[in-house]
C-alpha positions as a Markdown table, in Angstrom:
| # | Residue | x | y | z |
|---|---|---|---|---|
| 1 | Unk | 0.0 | 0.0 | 0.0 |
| 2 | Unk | 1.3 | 3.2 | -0.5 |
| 3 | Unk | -0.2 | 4.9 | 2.9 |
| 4 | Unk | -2.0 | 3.2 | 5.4 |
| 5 | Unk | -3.4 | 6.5 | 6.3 |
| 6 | Unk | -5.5 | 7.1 | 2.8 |
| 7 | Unk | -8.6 | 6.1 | 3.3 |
| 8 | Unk | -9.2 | 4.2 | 0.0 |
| 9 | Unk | -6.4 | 2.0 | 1.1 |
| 10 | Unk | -7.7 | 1.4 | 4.8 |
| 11 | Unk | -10.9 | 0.5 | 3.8 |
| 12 | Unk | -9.4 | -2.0 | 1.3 |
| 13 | Unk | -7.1 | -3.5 | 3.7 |
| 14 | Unk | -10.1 | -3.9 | 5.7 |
| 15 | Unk | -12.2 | -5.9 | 3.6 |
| 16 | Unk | -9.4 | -7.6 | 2.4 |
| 17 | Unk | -8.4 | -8.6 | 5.9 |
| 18 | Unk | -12.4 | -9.4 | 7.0 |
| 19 | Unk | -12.0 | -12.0 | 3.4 |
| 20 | Unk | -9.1 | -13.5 | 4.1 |
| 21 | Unk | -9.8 | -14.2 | 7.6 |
| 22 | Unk | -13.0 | -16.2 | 6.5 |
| 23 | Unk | -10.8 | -18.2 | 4.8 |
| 24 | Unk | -8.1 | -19.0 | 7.0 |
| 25 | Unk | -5.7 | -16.9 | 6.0 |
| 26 | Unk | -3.4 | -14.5 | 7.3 |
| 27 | Unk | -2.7 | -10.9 | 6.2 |
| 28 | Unk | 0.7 | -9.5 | 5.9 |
| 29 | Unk | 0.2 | -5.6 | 5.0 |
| 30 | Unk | 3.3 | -3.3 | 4.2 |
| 31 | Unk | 2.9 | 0.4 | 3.9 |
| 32 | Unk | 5.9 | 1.5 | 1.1 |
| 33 | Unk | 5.3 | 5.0 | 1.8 |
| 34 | Unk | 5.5 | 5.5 | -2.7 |
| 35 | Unk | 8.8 | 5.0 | -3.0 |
| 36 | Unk | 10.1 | 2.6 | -5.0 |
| 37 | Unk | 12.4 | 1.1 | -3.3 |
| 38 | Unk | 10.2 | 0.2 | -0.5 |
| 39 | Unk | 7.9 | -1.5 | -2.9 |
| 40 | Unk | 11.1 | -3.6 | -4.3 |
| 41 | Unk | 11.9 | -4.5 | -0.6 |
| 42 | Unk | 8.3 | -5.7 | 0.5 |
| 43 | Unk | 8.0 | -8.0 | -2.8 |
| 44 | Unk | 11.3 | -9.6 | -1.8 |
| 45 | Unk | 10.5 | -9.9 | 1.6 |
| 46 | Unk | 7.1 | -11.4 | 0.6 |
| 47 | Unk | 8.6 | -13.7 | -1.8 |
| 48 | Unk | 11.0 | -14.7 | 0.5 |
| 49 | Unk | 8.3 | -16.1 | 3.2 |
| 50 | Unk | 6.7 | -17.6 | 0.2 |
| 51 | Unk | 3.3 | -16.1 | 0.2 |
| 52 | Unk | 0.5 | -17.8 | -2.0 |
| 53 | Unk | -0.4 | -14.2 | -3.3 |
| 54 | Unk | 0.5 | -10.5 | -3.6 |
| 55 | Unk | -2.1 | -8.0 | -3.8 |
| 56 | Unk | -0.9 | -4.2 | -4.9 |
| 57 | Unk | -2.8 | -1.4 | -4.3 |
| 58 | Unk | -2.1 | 2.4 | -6.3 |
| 59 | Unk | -3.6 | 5.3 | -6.7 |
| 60 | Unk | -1.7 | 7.8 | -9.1 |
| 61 | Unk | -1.0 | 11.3 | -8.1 |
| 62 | Unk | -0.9 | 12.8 | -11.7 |
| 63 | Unk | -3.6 | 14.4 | -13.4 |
| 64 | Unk | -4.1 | 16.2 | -16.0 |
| 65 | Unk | -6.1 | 19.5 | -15.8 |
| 66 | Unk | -8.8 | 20.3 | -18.4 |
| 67 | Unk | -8.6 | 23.9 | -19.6 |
């Protein structure tokens, strides 16, 4: 996620969670903050404990502005 704090991506974690949890499942959630190389790191780290699935979650900060 890029920030825990944004509600779009609390409210996804949540259901997420409340889903996976019905199925047995834990939830591993890291917050990269938008950088990059956070993202990199949590993918390895993930891979490395050999998780059954990766969900990403972005929302882009560029617009563009109609005239």
């Amino acid at each position: 996620m890029g920030s825990i704090s944004n509600p779009f991506f609390a409210e996804t974690a949540e259901v997420i969670i409340e889903r996976a949890q019905e199925l047995k499942y834990d939830v591993i959630v890291y917050n990269t903050g938008h950088k990059d190389e956070n993202l990199e790191q949590a993918i390895n780290l993930l891979i490395g404990k050999r998780v059954e699935g990766i969900i990403l979650t972005s929302v882009s900060k560029n617009y563009t502005e109609k005239n």
